[in-house]
C-alpha positions as CSV (number, residue, x, y, z in Angstrom):
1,X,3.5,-45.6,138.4
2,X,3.2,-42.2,138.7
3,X,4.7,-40.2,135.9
4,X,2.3,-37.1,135.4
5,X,5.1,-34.2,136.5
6,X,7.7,-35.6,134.8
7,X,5.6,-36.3,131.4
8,X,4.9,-32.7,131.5
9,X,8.3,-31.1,131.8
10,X,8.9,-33.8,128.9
11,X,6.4,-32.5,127.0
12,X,7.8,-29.2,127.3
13,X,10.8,-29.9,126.9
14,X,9.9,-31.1,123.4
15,X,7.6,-28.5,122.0
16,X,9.8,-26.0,120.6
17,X,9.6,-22.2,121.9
18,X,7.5,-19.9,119.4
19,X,9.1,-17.9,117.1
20,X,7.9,-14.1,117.2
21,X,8.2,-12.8,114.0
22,X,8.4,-8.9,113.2
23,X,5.2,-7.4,110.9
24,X,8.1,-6.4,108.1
25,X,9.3,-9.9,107.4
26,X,6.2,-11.0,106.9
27,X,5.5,-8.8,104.7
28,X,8.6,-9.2,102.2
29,X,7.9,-13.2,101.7
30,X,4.5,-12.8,101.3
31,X,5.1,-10.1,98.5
32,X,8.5,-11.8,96.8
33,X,6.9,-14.7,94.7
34,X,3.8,-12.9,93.3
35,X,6.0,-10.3,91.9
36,X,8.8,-12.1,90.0
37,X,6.1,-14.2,88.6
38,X,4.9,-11.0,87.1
39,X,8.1,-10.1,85.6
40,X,9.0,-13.5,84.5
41,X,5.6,-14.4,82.8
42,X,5.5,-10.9,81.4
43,X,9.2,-11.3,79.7
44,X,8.2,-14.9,78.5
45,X,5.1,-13.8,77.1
46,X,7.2,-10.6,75.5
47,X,9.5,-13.1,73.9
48,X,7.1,-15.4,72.7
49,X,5.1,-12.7,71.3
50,X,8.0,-10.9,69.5
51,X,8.9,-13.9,68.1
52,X,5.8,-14.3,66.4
53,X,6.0,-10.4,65.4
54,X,9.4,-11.1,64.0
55,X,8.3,-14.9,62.0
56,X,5.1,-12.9,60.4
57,X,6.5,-9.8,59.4
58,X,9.7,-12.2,58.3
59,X,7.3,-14.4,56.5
60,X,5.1,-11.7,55.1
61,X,8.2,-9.7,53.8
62,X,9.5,-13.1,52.3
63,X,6.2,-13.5,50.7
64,X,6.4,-10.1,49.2
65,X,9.9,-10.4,48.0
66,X,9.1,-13.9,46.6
67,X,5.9,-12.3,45.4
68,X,7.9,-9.3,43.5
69,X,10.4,-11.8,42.6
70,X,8.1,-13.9,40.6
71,X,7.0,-11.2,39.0
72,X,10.0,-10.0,38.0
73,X,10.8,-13.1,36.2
74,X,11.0,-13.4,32.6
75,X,7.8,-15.6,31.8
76,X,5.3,-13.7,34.0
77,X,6.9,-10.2,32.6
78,X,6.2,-11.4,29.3
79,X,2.8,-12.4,30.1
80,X,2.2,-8.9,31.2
81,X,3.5,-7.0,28.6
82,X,2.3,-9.3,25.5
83,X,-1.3,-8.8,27.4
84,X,-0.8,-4.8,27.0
85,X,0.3,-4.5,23.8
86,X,-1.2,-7.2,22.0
87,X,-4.2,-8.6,23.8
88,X,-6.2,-5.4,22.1
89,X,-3.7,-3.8,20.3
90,X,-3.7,0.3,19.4
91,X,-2.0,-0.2,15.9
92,X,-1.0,3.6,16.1
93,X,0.3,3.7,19.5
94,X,2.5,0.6,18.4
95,X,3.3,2.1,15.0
96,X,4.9,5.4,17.8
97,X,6.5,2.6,20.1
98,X,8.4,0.8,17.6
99,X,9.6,3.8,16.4
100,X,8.3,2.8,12.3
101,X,9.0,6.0,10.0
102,X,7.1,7.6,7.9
103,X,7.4,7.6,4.1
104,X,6.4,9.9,1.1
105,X,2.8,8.3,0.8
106,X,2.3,6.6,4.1
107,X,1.7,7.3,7.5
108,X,0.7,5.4,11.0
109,X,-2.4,5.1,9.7
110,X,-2.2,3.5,6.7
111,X,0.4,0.9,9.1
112,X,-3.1,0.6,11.3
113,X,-5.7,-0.2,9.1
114,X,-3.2,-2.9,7.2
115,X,-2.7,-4.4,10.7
116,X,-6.6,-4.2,11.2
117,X,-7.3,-5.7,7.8
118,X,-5.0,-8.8,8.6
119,X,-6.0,-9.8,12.0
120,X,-9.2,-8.2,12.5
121,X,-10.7,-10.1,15.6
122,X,-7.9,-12.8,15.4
123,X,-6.1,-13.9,18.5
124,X,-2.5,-13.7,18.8
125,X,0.1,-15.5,20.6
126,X,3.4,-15.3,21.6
127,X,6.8,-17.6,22.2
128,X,10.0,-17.1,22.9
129,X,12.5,-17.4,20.5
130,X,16.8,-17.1,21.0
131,X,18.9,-14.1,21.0
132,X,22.2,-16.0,20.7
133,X,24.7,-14.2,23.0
134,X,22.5,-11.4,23.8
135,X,21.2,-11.3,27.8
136,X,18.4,-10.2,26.9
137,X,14.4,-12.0,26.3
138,X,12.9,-12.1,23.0
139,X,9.6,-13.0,21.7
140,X,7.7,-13.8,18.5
141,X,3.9,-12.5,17.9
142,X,2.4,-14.9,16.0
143,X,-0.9,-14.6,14.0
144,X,-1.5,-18.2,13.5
145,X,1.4,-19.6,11.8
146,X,2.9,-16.4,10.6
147,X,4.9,-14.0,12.7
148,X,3.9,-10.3,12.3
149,X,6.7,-8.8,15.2
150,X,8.8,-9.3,18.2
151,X,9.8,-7.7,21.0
152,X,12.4,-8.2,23.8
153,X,12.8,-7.5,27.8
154,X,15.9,-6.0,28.9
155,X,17.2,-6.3,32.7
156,X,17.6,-3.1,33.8
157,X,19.2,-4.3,36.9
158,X,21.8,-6.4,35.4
159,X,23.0,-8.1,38.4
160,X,24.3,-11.4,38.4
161,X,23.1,-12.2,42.4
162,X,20.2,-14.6,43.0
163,X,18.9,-12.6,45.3
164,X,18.5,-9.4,43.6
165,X,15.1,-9.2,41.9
166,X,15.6,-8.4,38.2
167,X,13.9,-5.7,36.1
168,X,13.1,-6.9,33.4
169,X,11.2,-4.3,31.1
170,X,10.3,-3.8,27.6
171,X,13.1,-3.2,25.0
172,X,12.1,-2.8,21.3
173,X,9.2,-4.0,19.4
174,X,9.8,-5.0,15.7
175,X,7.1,-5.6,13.4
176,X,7.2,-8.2,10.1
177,X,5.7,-6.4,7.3
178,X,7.3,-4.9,3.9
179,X,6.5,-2.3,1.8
180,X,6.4,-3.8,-1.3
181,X,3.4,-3.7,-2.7
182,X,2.9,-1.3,-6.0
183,X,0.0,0.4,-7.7
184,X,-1.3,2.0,-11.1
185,X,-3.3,5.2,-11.9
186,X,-5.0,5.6,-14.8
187,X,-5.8,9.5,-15.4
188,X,-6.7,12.0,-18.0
189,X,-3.6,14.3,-18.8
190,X,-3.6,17.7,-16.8
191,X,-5.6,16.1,-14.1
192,X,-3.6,15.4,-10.6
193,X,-3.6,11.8,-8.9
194,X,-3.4,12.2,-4.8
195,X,-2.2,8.9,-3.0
196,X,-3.3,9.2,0.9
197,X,-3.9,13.2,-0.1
198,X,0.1,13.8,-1.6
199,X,0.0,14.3,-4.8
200,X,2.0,13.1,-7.8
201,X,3.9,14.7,-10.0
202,X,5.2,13.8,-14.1
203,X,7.8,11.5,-12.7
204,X,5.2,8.8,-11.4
205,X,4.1,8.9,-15.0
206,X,5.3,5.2,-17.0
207,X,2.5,5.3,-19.8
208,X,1.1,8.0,-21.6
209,X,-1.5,7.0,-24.3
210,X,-2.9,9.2,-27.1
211,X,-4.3,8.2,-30.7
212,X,-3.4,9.4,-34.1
213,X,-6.6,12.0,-33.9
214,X,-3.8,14.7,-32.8
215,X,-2.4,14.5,-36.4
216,X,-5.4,16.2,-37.4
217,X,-6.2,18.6,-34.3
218,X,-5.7,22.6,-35.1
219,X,-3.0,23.9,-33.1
220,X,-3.4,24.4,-29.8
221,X,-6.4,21.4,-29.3
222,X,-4.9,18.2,-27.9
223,X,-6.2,14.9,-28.0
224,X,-7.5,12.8,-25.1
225,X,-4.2,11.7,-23.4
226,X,-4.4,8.8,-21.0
227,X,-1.3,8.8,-18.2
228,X,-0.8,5.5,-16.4
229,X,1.5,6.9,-12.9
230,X,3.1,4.1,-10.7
231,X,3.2,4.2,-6.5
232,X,5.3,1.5,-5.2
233,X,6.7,0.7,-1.8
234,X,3.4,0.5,-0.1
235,X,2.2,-1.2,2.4
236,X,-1.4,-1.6,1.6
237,X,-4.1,-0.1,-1.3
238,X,-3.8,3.3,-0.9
239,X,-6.7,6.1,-1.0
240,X,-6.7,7.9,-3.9
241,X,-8.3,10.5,-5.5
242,X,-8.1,12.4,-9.1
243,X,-9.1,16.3,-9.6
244,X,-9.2,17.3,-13.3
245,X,-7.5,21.4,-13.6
246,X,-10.5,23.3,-12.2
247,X,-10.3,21.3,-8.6
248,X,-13.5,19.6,-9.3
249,X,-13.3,15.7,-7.7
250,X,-13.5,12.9,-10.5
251,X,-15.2,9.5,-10.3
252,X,-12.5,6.5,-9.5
253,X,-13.0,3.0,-10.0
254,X,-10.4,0.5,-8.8
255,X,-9.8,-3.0,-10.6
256,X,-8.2,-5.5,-8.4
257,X,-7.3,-7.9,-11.3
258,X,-4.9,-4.9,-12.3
259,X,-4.2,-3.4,-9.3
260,X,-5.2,-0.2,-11.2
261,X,-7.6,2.9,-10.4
262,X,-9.0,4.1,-13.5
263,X,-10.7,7.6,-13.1
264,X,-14.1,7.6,-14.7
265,X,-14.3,10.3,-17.4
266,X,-17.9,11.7,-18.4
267,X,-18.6,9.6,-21.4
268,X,-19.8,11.9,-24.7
269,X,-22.5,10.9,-26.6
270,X,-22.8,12.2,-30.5
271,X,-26.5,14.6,-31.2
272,X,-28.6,13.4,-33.7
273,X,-27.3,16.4,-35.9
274,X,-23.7,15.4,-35.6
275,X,-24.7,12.1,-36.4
276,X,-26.5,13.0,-39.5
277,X,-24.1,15.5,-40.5
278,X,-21.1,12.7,-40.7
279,X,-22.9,9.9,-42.3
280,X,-24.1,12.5,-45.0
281,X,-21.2,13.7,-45.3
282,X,-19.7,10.2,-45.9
283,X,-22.5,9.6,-48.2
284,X,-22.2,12.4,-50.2
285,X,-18.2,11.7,-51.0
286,X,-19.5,8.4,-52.2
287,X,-21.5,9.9,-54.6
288,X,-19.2,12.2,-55.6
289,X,-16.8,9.9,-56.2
290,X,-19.0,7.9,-58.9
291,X,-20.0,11.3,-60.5
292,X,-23.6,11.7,-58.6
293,X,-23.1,14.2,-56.7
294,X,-20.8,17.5,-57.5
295,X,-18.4,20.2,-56.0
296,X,-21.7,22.5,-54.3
297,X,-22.9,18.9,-52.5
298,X,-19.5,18.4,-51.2
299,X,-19.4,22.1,-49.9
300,X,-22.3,21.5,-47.5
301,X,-20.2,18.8,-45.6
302,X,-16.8,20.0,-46.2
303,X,-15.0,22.9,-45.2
304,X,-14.3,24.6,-49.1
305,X,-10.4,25.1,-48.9
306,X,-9.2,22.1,-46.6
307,X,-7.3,19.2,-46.9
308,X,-10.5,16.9,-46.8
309,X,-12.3,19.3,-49.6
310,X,-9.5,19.3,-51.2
311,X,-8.6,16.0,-51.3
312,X,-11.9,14.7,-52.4
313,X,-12.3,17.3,-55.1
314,X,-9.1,16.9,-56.6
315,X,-9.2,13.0,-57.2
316,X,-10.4,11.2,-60.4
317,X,-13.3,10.0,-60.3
318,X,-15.1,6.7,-62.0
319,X,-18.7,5.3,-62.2
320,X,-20.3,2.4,-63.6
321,X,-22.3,3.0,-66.8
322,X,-25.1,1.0,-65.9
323,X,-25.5,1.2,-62.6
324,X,-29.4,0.8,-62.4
325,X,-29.8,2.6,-58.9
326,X,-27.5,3.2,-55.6
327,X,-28.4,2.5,-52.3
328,X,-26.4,2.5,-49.0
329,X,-26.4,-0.2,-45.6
330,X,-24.7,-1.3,-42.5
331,X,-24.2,2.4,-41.6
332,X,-22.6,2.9,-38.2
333,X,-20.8,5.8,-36.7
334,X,-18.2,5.0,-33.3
335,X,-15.1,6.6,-31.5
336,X,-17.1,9.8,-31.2
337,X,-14.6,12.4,-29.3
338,X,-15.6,15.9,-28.5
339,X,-12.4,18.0,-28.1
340,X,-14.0,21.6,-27.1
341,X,-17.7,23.4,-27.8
342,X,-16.5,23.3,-31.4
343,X,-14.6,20.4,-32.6
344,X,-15.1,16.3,-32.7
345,X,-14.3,13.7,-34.7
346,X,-15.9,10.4,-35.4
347,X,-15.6,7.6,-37.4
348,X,-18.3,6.2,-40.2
349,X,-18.5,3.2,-41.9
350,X,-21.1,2.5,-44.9
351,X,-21.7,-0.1,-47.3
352,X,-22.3,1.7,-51.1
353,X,-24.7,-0.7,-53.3
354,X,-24.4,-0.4,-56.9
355,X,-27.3,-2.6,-58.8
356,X,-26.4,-3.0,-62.5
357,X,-29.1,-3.7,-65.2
358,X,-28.0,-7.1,-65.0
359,X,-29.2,-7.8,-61.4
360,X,-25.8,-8.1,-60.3
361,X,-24.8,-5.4,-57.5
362,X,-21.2,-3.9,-57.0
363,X,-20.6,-3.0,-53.0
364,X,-18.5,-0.5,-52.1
365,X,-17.3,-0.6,-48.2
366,X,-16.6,2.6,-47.3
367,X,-14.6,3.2,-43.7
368,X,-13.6,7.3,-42.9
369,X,-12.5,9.3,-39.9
370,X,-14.0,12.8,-39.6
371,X,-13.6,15.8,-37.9
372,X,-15.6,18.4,-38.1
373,X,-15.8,21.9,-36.6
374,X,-18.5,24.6,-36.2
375,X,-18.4,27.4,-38.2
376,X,-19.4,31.1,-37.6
377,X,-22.5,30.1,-39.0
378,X,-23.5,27.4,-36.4
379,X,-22.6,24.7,-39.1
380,X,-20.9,21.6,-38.7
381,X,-18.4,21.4,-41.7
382,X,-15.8,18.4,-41.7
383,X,-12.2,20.1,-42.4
384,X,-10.2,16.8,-42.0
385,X,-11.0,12.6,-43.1
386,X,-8.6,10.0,-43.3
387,X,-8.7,6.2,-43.4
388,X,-6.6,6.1,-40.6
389,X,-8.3,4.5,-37.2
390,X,-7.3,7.6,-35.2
391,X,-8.7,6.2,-32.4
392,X,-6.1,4.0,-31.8
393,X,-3.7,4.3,-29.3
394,X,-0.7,5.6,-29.4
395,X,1.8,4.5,-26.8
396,X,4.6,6.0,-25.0
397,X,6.2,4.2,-22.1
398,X,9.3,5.3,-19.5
399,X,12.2,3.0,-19.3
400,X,14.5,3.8,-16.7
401,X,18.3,2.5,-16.5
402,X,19.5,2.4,-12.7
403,X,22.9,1.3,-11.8
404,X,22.7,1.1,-7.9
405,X,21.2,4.0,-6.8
406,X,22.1,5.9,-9.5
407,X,19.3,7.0,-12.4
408,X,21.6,6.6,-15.4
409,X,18.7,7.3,-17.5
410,X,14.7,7.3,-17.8
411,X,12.7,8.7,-21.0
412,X,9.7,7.8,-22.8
413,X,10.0,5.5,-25.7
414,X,7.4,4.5,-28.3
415,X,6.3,1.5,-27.3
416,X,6.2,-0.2,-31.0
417,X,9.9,1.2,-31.5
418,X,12.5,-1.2,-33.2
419,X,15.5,0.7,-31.9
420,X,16.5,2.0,-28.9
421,X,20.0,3.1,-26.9
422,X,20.8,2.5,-24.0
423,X,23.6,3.9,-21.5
424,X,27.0,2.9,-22.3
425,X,28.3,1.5,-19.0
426,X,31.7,0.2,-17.4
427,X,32.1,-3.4,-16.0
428,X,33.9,-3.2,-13.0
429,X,37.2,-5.0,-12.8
430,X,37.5,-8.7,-13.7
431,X,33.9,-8.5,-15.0
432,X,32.1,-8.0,-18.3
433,X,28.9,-6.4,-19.2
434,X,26.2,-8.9,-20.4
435,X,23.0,-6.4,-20.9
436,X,20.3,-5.4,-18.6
437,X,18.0,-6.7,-16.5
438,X,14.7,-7.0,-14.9
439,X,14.4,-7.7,-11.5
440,X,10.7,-9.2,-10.1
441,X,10.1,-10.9,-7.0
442,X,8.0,-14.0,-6.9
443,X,5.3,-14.4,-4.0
444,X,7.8,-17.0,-2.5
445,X,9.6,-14.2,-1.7
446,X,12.8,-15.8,-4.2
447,X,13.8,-13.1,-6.7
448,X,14.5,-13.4,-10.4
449,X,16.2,-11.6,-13.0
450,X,15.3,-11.8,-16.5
451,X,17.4,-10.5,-19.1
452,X,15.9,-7.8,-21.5
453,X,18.5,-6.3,-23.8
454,X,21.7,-7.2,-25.3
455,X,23.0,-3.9,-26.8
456,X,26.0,-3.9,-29.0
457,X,29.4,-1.6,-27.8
458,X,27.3,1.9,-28.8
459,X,24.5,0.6,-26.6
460,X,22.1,0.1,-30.0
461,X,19.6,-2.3,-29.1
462,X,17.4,-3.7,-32.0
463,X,13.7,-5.0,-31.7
464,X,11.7,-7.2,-33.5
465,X,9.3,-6.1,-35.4
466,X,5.9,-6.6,-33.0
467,X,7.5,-6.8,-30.1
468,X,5.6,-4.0,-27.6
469,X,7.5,-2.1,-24.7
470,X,6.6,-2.0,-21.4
471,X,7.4,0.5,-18.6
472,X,10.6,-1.0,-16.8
473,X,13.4,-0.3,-14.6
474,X,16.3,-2.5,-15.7
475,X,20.2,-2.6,-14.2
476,X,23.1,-3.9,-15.5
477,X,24.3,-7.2,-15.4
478,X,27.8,-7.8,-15.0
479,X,29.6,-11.2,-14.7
């Protein structure tokens, strides 16, 4: 069949007319999708990346709160500040920051080197310890068992939110340490004691010693007088130094066992000449005194006109009929004092033997204090002798009455006196006066109080006979 015109119209008919499109609206849809692509990656990529900006620098200043935050806290602040102050410690600089004062004899420095001298190279630690209803962080420096200070953190921020970081910084620092320690100084009169370079004065002075020798001194010459001054309130040993009236520095020793520095005085030694001079001298008034020797012998020891010449040439004299021959022993001479260029004293002892015909022999001890002084003519001539041990000492001690703070009374006392009086005092109200007292404080720290006199209504106090005062402060007791 023949179909070939008509399938061709068909065909025609079918295919559908080309569309003729302008060069414009080409353009625009070719252009359209690559561009919002650009601005719609570019926005996502914006957002993506400032959200990362936005979690680091929010994490970063999180950390850095959190960071400060931690820091601020209580334990690590501690940790800081115990490391600054204590971990090497500057003893002076924490003497200034605790805000310690001074006292008469002590400074920072005597603070430091006490500090130094008890924990050395030691490491210290630390703990907190309660404040009770204080807000406030307080802390305990331990040195081993034993505290030695504290200090505390305040808040300077005070803010109760749990968000706000705290500021916690250092408040006070306390340290554990008392001045209670006391010392003695043992000094020649006229010379000056300086504690940590002050010097003390007469009212430091609790003993003064000096021996029977100034009986027997011309006027004028004293004897050696030994003051014992007392520093308490101290924190450690304190330096000290003595200077006799002319500036120049004396040797100090110190004895622990005491708690005493004694200044070394320039020991004097007796010549030969003195030496001879007294034992002849003793000698010769043991002749003289058994008629073997007369007045012109005892001239050339003793001084014509004094009390010694005197004394020996004015007693009655005996002997022993048949004393065979005289001898003397066991001579010795001690307590040899110079008091200036011209004047000592010293004491001889000899042993006078007397042999009778009959082989027996008669000893005679004899036992004399001298003192002699140079004459115009360069001779040694003794003016003064007594049996009398003047070298022993004589003591004076203070005894001081305190009611409170108040001095009611302190004066030297012999310290072999059998009587004394003491302040008349009032009992306050509802009490009654039962003497005074003694306070002392044990090394447990527990103090004690021991009763010392008992006076009667006129404050009279009798002592027995032997008894020996000491240097004390006493108060009243009243109960």
């Amino acid at each position: 069949m023949y179909q070939g015109k008509f399938d061709k119209k068909i065909k025609q008919a079918a295919e559908p007319a080309p569309v003729k499109k302008s060069p414009s609206a080409s353009v625009k849809r070719s252009r359209g999708p690559r561009l919002s692509g650009v601005i719609f990656y570019a926005v996502f990529f914006l957002c993506i990346f400032l959200f990362y900006a936005a979690t680091y620098f929010g994490l970063l200043g999180l950390r850095n709160w959190l960071t400060r935050y931690e820091m601020e806290q209580p334990a690590t602040k501690s940790e800081e500040v115990f490391e600054k102050l204590f971990s090497d410690p500057d003893w002076g600089a924490l003497y200034d920051t605790a805000g310690i004062q001074d006292t008469a004899y002590e400074s920072k420095d005597a603070f430091a080197s006490y500090m130094e001298s008890i924990v050395g190279d030691s490491k210290l630690t630390y703990m907190e310890t309660s404040t009770g209803l204080s807000e406030d962080k307080k802390y305990i420096v331990r040195l081993g068992k034993e505290k030695i200070a504290s200090f505390t953190l305040v808040d300077h921020n005070h803010s109760n939110s749990k968000t706000e970081i705290p500021d916690w910084q250092l408040g006070a620092i306390e340290f554990f340490f008392a001045r209670e320690e006391s010392y003695r100084i043992q000094k020649l009169d006229g010379h000056t004691a300086y504690v940590n370079n002050v010097p003390l004065d007469d009212s430091a002075t609790i003993r003064i010693s000096t021996t029977n020798a100034e009986d027997y001194l011309p006027e004028g010459i004293t004897g050696v007088r030994v003051c014992t001054q007392e520093i308490s309130g101290l924190v450690a040993a304190p330096s000290v130094r003595i200077v006799d009236g002319s500036g120049n520095e004396m040797a100090v020793s110190y004895d622990a066992a005491s708690r005493t520095f004694i200044e070394q005085t320039r020991a004097s030694t007796i010549s030969d000449m003195e030496r001879d001079v007294a034992i002849n001298a003793v000698k010769t008034y043991a002749l003289y005194m058994i008629n073997q020797a007369g007045e012109a012998d005892v001239a050339k020891y003793f001084l014509r006109g004094s009390d010694a010449y005197k004394a020996i040439t004015d007693t009655e004299r005996g002997f022993i009929q048949d004393a065979a021959s005289r001898d003397f022993a066991n001579e010795t001479v001690t307590d040899y004092c110079r008091y200036s260029d011209n004047l000592f004293s010293v004491r001889v002892a000899v042993t006078l033997n007397q042999h009778r015909a009959s082989g027996s022999v008669k000893e005679s001890n004899i036992d004399q204090s001298l003192f002699f002084e140079k004459q115009s003519s360069r001779k040694w001539l003794c003016y003064a002798m007594t049996a009398v041990d003047v070298s022993k000492p004589v003591e004076r001690v203070r005894l001081t009455f305190q009611d409170g703070d108040t001095t009611l009374e302190s004066n030297f006392y012999d310290a072999d006196s059998t009587q004394i009086t003491c302040p008349v005092v009032s009992a306050p109200k509802g009490k009654v006066f039962s003497g005074w007292i003694t306070e002392e404080t044990y090394e447990s720290g527990n103090p004690v109080m021991n009763l010392v006199f008992q006076p009667d209504e006129s404050g009279t106090v009798m002592l027995p006979v032997g008894i020996s005062l000491e240097p004390m402060t006493l108060y009243p007791l009243f109960e």
